[in-house]
C-alpha positions as CSV (number, residue, x, y, z in Angstrom):
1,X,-4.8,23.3,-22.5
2,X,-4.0,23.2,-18.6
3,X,-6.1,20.4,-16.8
4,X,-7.5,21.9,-13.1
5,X,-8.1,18.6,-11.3
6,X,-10.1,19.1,-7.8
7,X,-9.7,16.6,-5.0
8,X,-8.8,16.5,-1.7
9,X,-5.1,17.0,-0.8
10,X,-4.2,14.1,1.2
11,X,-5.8,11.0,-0.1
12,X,-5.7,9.3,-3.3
13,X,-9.6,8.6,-3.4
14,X,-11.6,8.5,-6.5
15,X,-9.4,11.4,-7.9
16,X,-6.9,9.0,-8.4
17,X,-8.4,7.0,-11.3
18,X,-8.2,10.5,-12.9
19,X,-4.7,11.2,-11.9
20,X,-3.9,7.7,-13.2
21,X,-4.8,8.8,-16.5
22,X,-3.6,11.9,-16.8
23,X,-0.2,10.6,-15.8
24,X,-0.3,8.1,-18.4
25,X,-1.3,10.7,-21.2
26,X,1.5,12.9,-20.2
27,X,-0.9,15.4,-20.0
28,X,-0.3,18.9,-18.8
29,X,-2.6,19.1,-15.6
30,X,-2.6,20.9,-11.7
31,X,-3.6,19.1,-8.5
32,X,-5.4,22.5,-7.7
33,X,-6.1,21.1,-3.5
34,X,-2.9,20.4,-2.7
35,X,-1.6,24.1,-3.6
36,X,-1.6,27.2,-1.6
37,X,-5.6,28.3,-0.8
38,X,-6.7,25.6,-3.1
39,X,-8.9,23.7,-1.2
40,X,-10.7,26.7,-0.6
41,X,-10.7,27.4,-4.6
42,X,-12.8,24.0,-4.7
43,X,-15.1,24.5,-1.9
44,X,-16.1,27.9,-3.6
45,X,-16.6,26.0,-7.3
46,X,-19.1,23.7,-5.3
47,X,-20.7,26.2,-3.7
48,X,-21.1,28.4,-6.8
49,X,-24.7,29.5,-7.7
50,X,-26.0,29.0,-11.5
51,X,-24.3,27.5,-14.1
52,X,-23.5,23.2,-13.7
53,X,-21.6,22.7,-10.1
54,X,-20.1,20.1,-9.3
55,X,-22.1,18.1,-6.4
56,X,-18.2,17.0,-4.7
57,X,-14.9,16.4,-6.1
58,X,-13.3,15.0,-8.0
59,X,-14.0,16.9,-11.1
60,X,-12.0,18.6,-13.7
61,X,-11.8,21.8,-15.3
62,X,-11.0,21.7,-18.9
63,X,-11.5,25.2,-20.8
64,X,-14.7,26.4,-19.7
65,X,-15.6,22.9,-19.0
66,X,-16.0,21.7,-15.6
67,X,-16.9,17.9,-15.1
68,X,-17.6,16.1,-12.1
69,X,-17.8,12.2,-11.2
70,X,-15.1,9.9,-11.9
71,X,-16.2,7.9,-14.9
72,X,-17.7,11.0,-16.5
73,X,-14.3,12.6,-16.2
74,X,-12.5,9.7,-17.9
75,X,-15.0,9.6,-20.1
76,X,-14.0,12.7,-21.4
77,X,-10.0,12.6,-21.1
78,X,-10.1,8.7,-22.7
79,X,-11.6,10.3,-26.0
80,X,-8.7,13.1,-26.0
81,X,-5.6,11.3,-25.1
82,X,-5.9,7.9,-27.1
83,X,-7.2,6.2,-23.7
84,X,-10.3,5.1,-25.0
85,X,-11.9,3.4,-28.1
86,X,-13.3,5.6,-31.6
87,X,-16.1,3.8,-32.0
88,X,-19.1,4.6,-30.3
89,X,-19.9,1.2,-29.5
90,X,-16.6,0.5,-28.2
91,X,-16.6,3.6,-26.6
92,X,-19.5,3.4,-24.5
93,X,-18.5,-0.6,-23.4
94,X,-15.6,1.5,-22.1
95,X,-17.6,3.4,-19.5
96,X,-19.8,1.0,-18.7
97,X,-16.7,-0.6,-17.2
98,X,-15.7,1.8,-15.9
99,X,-19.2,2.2,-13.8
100,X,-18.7,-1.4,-12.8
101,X,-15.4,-0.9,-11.5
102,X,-16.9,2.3,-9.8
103,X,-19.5,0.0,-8.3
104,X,-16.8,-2.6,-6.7
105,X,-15.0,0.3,-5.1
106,X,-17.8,1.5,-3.4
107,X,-18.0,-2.1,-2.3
108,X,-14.4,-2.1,-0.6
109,X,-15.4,1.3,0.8
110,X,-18.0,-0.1,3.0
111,X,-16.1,-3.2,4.0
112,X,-15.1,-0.4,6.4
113,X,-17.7,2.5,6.9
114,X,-21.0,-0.5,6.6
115,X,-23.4,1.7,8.2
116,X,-22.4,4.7,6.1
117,X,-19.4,7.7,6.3
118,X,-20.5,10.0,8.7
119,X,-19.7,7.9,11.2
120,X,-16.2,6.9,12.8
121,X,-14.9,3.6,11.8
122,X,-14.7,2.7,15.9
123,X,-18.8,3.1,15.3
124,X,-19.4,0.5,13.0
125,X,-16.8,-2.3,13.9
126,X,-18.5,-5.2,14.3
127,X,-20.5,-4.3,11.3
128,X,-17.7,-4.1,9.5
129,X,-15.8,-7.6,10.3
130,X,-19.4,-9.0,9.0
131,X,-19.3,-6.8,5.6
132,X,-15.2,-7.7,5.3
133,X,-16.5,-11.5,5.1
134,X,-19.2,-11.2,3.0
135,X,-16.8,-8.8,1.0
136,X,-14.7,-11.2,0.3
137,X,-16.6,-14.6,0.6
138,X,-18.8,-13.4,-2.3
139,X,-18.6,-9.6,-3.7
140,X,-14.9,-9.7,-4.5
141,X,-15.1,-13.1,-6.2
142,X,-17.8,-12.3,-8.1
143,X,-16.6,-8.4,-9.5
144,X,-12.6,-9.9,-10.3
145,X,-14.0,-13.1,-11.6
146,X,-16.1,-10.6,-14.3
147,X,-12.9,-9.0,-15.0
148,X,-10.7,-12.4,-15.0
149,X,-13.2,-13.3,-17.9
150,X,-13.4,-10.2,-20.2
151,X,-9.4,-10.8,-20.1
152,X,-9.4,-13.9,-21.1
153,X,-11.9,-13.3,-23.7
154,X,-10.2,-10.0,-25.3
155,X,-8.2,-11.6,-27.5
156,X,-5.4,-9.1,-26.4
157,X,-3.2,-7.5,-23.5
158,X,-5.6,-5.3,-22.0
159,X,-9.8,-5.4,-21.2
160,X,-10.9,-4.1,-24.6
161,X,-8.3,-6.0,-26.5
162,X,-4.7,-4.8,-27.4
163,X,-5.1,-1.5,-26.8
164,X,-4.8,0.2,-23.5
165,X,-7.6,2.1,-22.4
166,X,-8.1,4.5,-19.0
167,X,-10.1,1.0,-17.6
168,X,-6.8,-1.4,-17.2
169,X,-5.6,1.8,-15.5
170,X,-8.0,1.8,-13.1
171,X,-7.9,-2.1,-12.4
172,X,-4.4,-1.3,-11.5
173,X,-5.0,1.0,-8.7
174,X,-7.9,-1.4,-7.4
175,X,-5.4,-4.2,-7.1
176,X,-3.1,-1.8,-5.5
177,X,-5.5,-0.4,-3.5
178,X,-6.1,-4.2,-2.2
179,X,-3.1,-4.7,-1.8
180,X,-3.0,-2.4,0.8
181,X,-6.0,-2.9,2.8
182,X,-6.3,-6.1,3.0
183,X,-2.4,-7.8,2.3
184,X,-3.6,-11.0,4.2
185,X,-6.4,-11.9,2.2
186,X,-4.9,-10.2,-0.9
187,X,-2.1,-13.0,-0.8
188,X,-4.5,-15.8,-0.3
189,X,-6.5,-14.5,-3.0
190,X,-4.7,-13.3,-6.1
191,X,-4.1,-17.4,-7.6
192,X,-7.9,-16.3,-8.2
193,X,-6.8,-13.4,-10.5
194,X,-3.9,-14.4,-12.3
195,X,-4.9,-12.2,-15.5
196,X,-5.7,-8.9,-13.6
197,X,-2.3,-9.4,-11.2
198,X,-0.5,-9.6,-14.6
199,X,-2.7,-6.5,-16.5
200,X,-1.2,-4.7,-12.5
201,X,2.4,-5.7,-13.3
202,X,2.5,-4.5,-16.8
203,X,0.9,-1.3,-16.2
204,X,3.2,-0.6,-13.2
205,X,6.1,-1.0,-15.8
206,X,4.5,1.5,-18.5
207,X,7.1,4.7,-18.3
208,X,4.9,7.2,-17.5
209,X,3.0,5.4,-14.2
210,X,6.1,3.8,-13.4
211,X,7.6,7.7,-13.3
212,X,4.5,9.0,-11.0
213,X,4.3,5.9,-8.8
214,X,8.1,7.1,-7.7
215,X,6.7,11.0,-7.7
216,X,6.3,13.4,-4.8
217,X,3.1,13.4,-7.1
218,X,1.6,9.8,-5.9
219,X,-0.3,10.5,-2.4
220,X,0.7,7.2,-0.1
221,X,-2.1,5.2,0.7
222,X,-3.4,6.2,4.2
223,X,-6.5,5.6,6.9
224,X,-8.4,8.4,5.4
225,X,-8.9,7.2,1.8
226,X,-11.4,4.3,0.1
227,X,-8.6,1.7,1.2
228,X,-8.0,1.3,4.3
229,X,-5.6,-0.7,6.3
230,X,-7.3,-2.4,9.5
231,X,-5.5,-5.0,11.2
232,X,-8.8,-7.0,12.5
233,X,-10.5,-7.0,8.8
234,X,-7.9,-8.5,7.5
235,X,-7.2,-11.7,9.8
């Protein structure tokens, strides 16, 4: 089967825990958006009337399936391509994580939209050098040190242990993501994480993300996405 992913065509976003995964599973899959009229294809799924549309992207069209919201969609794919536990137990501990980690993204989000995304960042500036602080004075501390810990306490290479699951994957692209926005405070930072900056190295070495990370496929961070890259938040 074909995956249709739907996301917008220039950023990597929250479609890019999905593409993460799909990469990794060497699965067979189209960035619908970022082809001719697809864009339009998605606004027209939204917009469809009856049936289960999605509320925004991304989401994922698998069979006559259709499945929106990031952690649902991984949800789904981490059952099918050996990216998440059998057990239901397990299984579920799986998303839950992955809901935290969706939880500390929209965190970094609003380090530079504060008062909300429908206005410009120019709007909200001063709003946002006091939400960068408090960002990373306590809210970043306090979602890597839960991660630093279930590391250390998984008796294995990865979150859940020694398997990998599509959770390390997306820890990955939040370090990356970082990285980017914020590469002064990142580099002061990361002695605070050294068990997630290692779980980042090794995944970037895995054949299949190291392969898309070099790809046409892998959209380059940019001012329009979650992370952003603003000189005065990150004195």
């Amino acid at each position: 089967m074909r995956y249709e992913l739907y996301y917008w065509p220039g950023i990597q976003g929250r479609g890019e825990y999905v593409r993460l995964a799909l990469e990794e599973a060497a699965a067979d899959y189209i960035d619908v958006a970022r082809t001719e009229r697809g864009t339009a294809a998605m606004m027209r799924m939204m917009e469809a009337k009856g049936g289960t549309p999605p509320f925004a992207p991304p989401f994922l069209k698998a069979g006559k399936l259709v499945i929106g919201q990031t952690a649902n969609i991984l949800f789904y794919l981490g059952s099918r391509h050996g990216l998440a536990p059998k057990a239901e137990a397990a299984k579920l501990w799986v998303h839950q994580l992955q809901l935290t980690i969706a939880d500390f993204v929209l965190e970094i989000h609003d380090t530079h939209h504060p008062l909300g995304p429908s206005l410009y960042y120019e709007d909200q500036k001063s709003e946002a050098k006091k939400r960068t602080t408090e960002f990373w004075n306590e809210r970043a501390p306090k979602f890597t040190g839960y991660f630093e810990r279930l590391l250390e306490e998984s008796g294995g290479a990865h979150i859940v242990g020694r398997k990998l699951s599509y959770v390390d994957l997306s820890l990955f692209q939040v370090v990356e993501g970082l990285r980017y926005a914020f590469p002064k405070r990142m580099a002061a930072f990361e002695r605070r994480i050294p068990g997630l900056l290692d779980l980042h190295d090794r995944i970037a070495r895995r054949a299949n993300i190291k392969a898309y990370l070099a790809s046409e496929r892998r959209i380059a961070f940019n001012e329009d996405g979650i992370f952003r890259h603003y000189k005065e938040l990150d004195a």
